[in-house]
N, C-alpha and C positions, 0 to 999 in steps of 0.2 A: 504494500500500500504506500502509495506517494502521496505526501501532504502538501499542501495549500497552507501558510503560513499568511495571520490579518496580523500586523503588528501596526499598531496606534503611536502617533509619535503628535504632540503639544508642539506648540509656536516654537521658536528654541529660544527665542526672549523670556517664557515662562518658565521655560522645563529646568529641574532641578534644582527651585529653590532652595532645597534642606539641604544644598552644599555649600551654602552662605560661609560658613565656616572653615572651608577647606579652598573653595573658588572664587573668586572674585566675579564683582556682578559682567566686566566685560569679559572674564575668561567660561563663566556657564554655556551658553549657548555654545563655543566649538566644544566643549568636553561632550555637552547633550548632545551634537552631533556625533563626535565620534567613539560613542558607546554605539549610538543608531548604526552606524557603517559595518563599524563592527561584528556588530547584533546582525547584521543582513549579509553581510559577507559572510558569515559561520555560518548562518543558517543555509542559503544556499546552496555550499560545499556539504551538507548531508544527504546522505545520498537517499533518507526517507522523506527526501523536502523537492517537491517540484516546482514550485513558484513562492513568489514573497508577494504580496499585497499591504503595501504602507500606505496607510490612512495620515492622511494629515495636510493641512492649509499652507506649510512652509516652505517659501519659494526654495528657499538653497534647501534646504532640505530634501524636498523632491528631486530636484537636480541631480545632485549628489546618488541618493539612494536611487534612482534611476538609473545612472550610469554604471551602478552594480549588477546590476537586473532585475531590479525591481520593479512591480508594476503602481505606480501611485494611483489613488483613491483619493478625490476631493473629499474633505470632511465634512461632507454637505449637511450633517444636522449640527453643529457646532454646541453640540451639547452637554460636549464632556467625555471618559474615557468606554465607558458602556456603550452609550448611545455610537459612539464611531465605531466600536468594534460588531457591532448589531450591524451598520450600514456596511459595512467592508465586505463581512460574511456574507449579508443580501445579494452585493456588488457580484461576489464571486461567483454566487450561487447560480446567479442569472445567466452565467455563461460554462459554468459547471454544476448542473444542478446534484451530481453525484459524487462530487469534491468533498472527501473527510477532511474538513479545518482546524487550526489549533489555534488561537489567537496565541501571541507572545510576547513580554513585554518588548522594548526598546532599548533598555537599560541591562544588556548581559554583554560589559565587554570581554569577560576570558570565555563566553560559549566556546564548546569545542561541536566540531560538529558529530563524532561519532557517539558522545556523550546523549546529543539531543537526539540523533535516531534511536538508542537504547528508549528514551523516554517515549517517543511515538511509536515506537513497534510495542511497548507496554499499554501504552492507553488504547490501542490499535483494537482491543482484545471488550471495549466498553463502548455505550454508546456516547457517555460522556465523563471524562476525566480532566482531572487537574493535578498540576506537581506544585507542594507548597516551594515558597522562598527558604532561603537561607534561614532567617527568623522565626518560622513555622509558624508563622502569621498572617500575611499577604501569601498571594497565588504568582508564577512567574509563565504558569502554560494553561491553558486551558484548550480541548478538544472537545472536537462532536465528529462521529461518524455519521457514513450517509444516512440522509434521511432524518437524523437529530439535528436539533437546533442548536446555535452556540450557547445563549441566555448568559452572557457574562454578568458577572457579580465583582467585577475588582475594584479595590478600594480598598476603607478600611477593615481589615479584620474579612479580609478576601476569604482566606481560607475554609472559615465556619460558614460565610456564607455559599459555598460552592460548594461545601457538603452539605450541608442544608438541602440543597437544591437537587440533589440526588444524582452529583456527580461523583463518582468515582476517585478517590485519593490514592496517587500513587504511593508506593514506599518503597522506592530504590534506593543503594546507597551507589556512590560511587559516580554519581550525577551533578558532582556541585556546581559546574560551572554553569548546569539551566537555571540552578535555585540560585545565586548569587548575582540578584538584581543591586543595582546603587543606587540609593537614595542620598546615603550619609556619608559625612568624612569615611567613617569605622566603614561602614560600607564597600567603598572604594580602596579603601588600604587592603580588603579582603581579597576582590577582583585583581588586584594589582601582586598579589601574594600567590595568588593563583597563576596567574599568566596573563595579561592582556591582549587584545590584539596591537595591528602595528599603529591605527591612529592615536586610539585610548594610551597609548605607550607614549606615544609624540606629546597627544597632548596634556595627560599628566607631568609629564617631565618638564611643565612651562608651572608646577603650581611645587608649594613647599608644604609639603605632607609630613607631617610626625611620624616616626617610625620608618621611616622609609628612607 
């Protein structure tokens, strides 16, 4: 089974405020991009992943993640991160109505890609599954096989609500680099400790991280 990847990506002006602490407000927006490049370039090279679908309104950003091979989705309901992951999958669906989808975040710079197919050839087995974060908190994958709906719940305290919903929770070990999404400094020292890719490498190396 080849998957359909909807990955959500904010202005890069808003994204990743809760790295106030680690980033400066003009250095955010290329870190939020190049976790996203990143994030679409791993996923891509899996070889259970046949297309990327990035939802989102940001000119460089499209640009960018387009020239990887991704296919952009205007964020036509501007409503937030549900509601664009709800339009993405619609989008997809319309031209693949039989496309098992996973939504993903945006924010996994050390994804590796053979890590992230172990994850979907797991959920592959449900109609709909989610792999917690790092934090066993938040969600960092969510799937629907054909025929299922996505119904994303991310946000806060993602995880209870996508078991709630009668998705499926995975429990793999050995998968960290799907569940290690960035929000926070500690976050990003995490990704960075694990392996990054080569933008997230470039462009932390412009910021002065403790520990590191």
């Amino acid at each position: 089974m080849q998957w359909t990847l909807v990955i959500p990506l904010k202005p890069l002006a808003l994204a990743k405020s809760r790295l106030a602490d680690t980033a400066a407000d003009g250095l955010r927006p290329g870190l939020a991009l190049a976790f996203a490049e990143d994030t679409v370039a791993a996923a891509l090279a899996s070889p259970a992943v046949r297309d990327v679908a990035v939802v989102t309104d940001d000119a460089l950003a499209a640009r960018r993640l387009a020239a990887l091979g991704a296919r952009i989705v205007p964020d036509a309901p501007r409503a937030g991160l549900n509601a664009a992951l709800t339009h993405g999958a619609t989008v997809v669906r319309a031209f693949r109505p039989d496309a098992p989808l996973a939504a993903l975040n945006a924010d996994l710079p050390a994804l590796r890609p053979p890590e992230l197919a172990r994850v979907l050839d797991a959920a592959a087995e449900f109609p709909r599954a989610f792999l917690p974060d790092a934090a066993a908190i938040g969600t960092t994958l969510l799937t629907a096989a054909p025929g299922s709906a996505l119904r994303p719940g991310f946000g806060t305290d993602s995880r209870a609500r996508h078991r709630a919903s009668g998705a499926e929770e995975l429990r793999l070990d050995a998968v960290d680099s799907v569940r290690q999404d960035v929000d926070t400094g500690e976050d990003l020292r995490a990704a960075l400790a694990l392996g990054v890719g080569p933008r997230t490498a470039a462009a932390a190396a412009r910021l002065l991280i403790p520990g590191q």
